[in-house]
ZASEKOL-917230 format. One record per atom (N, C-alpha, C, O): x, y, z; atom name; residue in three letters. Coordinates in Angstrom, 1 decimal, decimal comma, always signed. Each point is the difference from the previous one (the first is absolute). Layout:
N
        u        v        w   atomo   residuo
        X        Y        Z      CA       ALA
...
END
This chain:
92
        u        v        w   atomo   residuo
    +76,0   +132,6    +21,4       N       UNK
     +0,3     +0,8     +1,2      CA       UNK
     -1,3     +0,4     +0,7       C       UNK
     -0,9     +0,5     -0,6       O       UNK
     +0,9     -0,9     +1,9       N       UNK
     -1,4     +0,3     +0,7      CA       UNK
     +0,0     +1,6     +0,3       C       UNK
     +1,0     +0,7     +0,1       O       UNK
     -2,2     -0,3     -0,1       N       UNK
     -0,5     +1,2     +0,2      CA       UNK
     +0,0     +0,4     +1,6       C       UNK
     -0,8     -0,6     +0,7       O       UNK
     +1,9     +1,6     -0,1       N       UNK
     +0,5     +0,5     +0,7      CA       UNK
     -1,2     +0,7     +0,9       C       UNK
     -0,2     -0,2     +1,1       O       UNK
     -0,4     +1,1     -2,1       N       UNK
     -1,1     +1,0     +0,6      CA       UNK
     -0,7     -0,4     +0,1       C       UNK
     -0,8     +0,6     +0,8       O       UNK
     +0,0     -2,3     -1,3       N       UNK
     -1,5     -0,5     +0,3      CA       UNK
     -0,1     -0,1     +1,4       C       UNK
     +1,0     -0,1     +0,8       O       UNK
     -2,5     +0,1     -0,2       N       UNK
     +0,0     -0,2     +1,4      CA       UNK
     +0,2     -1,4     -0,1       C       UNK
     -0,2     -0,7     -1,0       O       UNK
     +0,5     +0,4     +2,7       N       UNK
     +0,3     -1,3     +0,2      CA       UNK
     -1,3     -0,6     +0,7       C       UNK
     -1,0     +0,6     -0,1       O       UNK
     +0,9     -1,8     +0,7       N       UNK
     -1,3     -0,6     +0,1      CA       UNK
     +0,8     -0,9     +1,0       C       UNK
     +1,1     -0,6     +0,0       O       UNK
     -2,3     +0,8     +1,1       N       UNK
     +0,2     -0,4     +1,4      CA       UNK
     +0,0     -1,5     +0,0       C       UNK
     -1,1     -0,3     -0,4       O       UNK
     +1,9     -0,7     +0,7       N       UNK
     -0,4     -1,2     -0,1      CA       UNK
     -0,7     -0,6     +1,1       C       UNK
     -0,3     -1,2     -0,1       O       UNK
     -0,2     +2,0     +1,4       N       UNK
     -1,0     -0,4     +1,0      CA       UNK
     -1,6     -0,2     -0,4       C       UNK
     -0,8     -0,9     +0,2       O       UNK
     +1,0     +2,4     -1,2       N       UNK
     -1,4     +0,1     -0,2      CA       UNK
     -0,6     +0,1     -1,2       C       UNK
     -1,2     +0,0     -0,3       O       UNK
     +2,6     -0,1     -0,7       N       UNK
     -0,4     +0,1     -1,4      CA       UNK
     -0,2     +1,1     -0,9       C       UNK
     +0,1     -0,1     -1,2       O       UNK
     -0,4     +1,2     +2,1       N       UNK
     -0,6     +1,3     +0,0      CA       UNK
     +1,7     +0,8     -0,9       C       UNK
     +1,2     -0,1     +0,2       O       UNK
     -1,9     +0,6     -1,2       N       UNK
     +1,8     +1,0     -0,3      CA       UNK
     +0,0     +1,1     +0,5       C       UNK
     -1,1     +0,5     +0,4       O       UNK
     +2,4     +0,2     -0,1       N       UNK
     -0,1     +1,2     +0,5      CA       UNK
     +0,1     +1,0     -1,3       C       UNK
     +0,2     +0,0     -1,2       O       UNK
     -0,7     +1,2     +2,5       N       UNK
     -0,2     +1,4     -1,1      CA       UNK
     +1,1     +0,6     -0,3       C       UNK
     +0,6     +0,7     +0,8       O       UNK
     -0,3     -0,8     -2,3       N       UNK
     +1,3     +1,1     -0,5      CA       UNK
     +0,2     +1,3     +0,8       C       UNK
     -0,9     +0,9     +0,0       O       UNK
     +2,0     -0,8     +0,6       N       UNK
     +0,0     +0,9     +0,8      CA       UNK
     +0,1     +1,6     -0,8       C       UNK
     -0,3     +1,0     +0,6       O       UNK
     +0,7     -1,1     -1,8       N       UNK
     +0,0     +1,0     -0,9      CA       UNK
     -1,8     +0,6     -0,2       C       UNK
     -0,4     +1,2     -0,3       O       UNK
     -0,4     -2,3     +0,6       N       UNK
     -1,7     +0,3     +0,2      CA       UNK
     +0,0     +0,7     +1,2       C       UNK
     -0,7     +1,0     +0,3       O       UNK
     +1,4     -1,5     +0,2       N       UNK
     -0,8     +0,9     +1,6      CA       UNK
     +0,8     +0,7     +0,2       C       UNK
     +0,1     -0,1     +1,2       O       UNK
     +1,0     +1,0     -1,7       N       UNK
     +0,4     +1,7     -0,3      CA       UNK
     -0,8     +0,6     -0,6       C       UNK
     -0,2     +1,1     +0,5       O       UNK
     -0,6     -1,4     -1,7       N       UNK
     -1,0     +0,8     -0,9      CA       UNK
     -1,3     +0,0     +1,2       C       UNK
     -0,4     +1,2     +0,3       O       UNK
     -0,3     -2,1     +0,1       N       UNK
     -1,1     -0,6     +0,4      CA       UNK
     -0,5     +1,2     +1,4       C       UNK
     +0,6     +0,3     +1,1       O       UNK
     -1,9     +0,1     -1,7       N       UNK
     -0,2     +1,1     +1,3      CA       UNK
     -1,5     -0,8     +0,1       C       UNK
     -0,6     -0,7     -0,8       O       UNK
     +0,1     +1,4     +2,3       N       UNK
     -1,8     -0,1     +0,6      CA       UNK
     -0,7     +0,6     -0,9       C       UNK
     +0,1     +1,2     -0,2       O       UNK
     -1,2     -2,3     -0,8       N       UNK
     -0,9     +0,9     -1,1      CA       UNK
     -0,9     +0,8     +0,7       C       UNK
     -0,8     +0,7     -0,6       O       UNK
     +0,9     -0,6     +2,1       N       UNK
     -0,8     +0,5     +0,8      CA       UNK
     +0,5     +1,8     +0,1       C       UNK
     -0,4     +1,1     +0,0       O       UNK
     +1,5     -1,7     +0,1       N       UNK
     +0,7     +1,9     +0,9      CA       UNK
     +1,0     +0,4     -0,3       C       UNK
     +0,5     +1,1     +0,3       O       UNK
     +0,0     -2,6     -1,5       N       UNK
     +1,3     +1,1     -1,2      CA       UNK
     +1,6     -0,4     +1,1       C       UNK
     +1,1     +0,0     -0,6       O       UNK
     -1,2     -0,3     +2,0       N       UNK
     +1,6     -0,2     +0,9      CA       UNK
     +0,1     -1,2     -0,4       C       UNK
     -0,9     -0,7     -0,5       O       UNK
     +2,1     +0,3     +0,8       N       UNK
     +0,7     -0,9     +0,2      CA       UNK
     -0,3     -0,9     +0,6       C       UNK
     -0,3     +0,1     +1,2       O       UNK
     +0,6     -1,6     -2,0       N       UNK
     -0,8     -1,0     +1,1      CA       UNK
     +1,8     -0,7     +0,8       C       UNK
     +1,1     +0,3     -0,2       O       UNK
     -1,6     -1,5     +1,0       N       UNK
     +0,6     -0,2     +0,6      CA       UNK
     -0,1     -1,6     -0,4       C       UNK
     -1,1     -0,6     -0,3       O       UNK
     +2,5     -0,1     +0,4       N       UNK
     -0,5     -1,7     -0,2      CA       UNK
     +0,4     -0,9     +1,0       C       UNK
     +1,0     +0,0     +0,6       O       UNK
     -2,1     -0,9     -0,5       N       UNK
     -0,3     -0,1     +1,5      CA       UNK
     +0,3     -1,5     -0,6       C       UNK
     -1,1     -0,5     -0,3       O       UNK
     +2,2     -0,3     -0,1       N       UNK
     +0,3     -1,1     -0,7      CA       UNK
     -0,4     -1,4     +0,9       C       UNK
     -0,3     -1,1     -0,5       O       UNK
     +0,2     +1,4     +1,7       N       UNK
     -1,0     -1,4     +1,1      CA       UNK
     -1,0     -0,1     +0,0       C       UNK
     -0,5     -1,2     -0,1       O       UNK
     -0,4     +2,3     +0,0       N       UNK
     -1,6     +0,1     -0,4      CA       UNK
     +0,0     +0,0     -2,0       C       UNK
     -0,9     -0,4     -0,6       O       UNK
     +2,0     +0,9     +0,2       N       UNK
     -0,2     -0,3     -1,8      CA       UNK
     -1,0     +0,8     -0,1       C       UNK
     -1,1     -0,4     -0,5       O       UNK
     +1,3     +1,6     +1,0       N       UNK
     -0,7     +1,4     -0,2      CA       UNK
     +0,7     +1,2     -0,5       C       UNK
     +1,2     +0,0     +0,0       O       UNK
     -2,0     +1,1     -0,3       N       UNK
     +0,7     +1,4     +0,0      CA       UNK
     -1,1     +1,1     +0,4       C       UNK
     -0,9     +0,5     -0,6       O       UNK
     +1,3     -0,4     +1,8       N       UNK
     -0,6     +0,8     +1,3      CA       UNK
     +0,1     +2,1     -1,0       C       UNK
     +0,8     +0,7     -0,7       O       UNK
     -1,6     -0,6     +1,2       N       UNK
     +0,0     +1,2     -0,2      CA       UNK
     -1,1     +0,9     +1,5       C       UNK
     -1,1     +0,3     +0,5       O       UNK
     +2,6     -0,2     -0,4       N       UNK
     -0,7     +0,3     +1,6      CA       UNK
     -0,4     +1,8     +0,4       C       UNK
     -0,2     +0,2     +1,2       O       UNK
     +0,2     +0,5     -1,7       N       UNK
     -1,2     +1,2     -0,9      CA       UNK
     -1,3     -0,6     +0,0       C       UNK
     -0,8     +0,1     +1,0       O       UNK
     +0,5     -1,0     -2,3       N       UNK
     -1,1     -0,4     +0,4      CA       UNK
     -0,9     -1,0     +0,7       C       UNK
     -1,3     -0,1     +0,0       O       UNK
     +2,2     -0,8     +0,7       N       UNK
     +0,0     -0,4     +0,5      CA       UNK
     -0,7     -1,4     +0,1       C       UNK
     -0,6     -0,6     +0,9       O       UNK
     +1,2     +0,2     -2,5       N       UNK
     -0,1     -1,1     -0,8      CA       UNK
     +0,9     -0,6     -0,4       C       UNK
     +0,9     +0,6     -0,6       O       UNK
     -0,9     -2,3     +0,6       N       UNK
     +0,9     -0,7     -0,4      CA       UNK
     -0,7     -0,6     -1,1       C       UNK
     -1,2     -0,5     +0,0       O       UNK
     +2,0     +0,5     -1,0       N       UNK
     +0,3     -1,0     -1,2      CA       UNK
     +0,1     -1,2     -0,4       C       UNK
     +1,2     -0,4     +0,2       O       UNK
     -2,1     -0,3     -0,7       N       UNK
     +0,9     -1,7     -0,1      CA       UNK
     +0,8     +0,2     -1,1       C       UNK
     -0,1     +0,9     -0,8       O       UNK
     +1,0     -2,0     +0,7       N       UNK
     +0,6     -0,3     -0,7      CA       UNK
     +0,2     -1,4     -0,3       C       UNK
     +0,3     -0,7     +1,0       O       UNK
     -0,6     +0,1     -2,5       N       UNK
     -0,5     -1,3     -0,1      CA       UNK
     +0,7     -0,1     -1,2       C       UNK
     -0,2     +0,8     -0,9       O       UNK
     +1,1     -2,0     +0,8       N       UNK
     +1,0     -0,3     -0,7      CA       UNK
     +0,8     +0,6     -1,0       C       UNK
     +0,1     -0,1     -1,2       O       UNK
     +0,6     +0,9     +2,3       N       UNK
     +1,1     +1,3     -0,4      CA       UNK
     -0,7     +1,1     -0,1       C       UNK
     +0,7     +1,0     -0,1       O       UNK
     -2,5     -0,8     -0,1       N       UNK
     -0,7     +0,8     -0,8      CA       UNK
     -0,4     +1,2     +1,4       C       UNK
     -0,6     -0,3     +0,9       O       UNK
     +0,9     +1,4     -1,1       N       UNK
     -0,7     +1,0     +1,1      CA       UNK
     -1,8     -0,1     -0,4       C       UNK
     -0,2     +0,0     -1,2       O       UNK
     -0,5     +0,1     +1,7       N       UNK
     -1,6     -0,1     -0,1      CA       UNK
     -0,1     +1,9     +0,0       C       UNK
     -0,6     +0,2     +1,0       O       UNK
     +0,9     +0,4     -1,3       N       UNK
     +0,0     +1,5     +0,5      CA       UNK
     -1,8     +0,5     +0,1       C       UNK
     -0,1     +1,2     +0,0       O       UNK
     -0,8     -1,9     +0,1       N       UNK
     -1,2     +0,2     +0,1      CA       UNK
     -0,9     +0,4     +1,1       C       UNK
     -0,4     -0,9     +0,7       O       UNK
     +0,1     +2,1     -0,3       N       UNK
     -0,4     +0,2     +1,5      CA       UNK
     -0,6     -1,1     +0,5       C       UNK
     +0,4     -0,6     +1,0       O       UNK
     -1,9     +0,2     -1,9       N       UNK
     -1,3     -1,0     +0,5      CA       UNK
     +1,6     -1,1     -0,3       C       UNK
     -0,3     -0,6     -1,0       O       UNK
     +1,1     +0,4     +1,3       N       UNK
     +0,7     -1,3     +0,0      CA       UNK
     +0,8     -0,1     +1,7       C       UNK
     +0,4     -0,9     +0,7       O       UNK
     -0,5     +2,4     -0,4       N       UNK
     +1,3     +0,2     +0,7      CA       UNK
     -0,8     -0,4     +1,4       C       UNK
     -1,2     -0,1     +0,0       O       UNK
     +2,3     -0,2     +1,2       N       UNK
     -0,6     -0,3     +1,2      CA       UNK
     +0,2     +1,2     +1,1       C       UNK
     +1,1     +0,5     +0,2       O       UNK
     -2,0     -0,2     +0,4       N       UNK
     +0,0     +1,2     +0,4      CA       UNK
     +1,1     -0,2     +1,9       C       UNK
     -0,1     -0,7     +1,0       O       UNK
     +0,9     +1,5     -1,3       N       UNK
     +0,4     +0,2     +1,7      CA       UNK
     -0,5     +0,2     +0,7       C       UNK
     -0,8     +1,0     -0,1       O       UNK
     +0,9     -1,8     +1,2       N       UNK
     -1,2     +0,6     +1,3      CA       UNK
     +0,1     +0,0     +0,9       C       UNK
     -0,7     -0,3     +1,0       O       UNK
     +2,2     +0,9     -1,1       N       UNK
     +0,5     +0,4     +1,1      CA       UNK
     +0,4     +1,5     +0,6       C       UNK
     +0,8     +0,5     +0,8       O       UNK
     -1,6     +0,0     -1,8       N       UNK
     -0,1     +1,6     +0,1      CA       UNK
     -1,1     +0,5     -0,7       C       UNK
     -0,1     +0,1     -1,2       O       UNK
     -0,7     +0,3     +2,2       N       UNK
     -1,8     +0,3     +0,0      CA       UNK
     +0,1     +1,2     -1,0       C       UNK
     -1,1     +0,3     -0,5       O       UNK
     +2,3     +0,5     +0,2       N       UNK
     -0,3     +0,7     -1,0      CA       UNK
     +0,4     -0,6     -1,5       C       UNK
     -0,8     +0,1     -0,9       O       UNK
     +2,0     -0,8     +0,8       N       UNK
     -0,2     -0,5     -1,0      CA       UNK
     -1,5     -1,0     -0,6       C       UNK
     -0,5     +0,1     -1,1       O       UNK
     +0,3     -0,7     +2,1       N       UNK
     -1,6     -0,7     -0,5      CA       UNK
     -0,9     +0,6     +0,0       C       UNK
     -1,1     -0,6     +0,2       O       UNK
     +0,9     +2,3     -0,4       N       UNK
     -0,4     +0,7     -0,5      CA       UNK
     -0,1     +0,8     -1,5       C       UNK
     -0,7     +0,5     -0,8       O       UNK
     +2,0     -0,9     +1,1       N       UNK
     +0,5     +0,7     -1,8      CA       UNK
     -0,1     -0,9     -0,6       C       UNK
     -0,6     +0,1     -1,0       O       UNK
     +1,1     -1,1     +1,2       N       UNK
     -0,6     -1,8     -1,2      CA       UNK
     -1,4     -0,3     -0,2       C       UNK
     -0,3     -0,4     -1,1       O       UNK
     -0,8     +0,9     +2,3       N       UNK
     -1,0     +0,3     -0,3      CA       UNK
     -0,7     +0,2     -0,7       C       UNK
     -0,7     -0,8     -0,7       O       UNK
     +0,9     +2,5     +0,4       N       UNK
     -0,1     +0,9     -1,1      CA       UNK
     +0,5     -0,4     -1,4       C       UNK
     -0,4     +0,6     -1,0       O       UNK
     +1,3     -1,4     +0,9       N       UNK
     +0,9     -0,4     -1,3      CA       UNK
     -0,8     -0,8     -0,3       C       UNK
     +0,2     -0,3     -1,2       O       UNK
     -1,5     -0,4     +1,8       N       UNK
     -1,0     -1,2     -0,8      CA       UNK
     -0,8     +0,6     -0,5       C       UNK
     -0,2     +1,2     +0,3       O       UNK
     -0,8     -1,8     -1,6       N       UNK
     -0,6     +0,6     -0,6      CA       UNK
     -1,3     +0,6     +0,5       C       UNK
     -0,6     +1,0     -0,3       O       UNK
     +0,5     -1,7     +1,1       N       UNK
     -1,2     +1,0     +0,5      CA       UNK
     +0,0     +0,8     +2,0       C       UNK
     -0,8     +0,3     +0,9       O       UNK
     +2,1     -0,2     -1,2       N       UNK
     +0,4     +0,5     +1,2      CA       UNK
     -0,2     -0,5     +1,5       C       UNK
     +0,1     +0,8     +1,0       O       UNK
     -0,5     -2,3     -1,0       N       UNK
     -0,3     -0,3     +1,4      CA       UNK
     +0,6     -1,1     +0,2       C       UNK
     -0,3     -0,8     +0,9       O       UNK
     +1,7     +0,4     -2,0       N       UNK
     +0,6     -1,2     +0,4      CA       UNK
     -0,7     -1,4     -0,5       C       UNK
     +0,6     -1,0     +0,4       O       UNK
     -1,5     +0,8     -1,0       N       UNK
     -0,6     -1,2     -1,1      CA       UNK
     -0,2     +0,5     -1,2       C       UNK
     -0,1     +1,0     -0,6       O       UNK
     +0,2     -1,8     +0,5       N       UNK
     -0,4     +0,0     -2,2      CA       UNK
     -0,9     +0,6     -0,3       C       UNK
     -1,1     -0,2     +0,6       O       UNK
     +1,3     +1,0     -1,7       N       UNK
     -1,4     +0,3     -0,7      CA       UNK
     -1,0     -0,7     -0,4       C       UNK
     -1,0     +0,5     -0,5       O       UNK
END
């Protein structure tokens, strides 16, 4: 008997999707809200901080230095900013 709850796996791209049961638990390691899943980009926006998430085969990346910053609101690319390690938006 096949497994009902496994995510399923996109046959365009290969890519599986995210147990949706994950992304009820799954918050911004940044700011603690709720993210949002943005399933055409295969993200999870957390638009507080105003960072998106990849997500890479079924897997959330929940890693700030992973996440892609929004830049479509000059204050959010502020706060993603500050969330890098050395506070100016590159790597330590």
């Amino acid at each position: 008997m096949p497994d009902t709850d496994a995510p399923d796996t996109d046959s365009a791209t290969g890519e599986r999707d995210v147990d949706p049961k994950l992304l009820e638990i799954l918050v911004c390691p940044l700011t603690k809200t709720p993210l949002r899943y943005d399933s055409g980009a295969r993200e999870l926006i957390s638009d507080q901080a105003g960072l998106a998430f990849p997500i890479r085969n079924g897997v959330p990346i929940m890693l700030v230095d992973e996440a892609r910053v929004l830049d479509d609101d000059p204050v959010s690319v502020g706060v993603a900013a500050l969330a890098r390690p050395n506070g100016n938006g590159a790597p330590a």
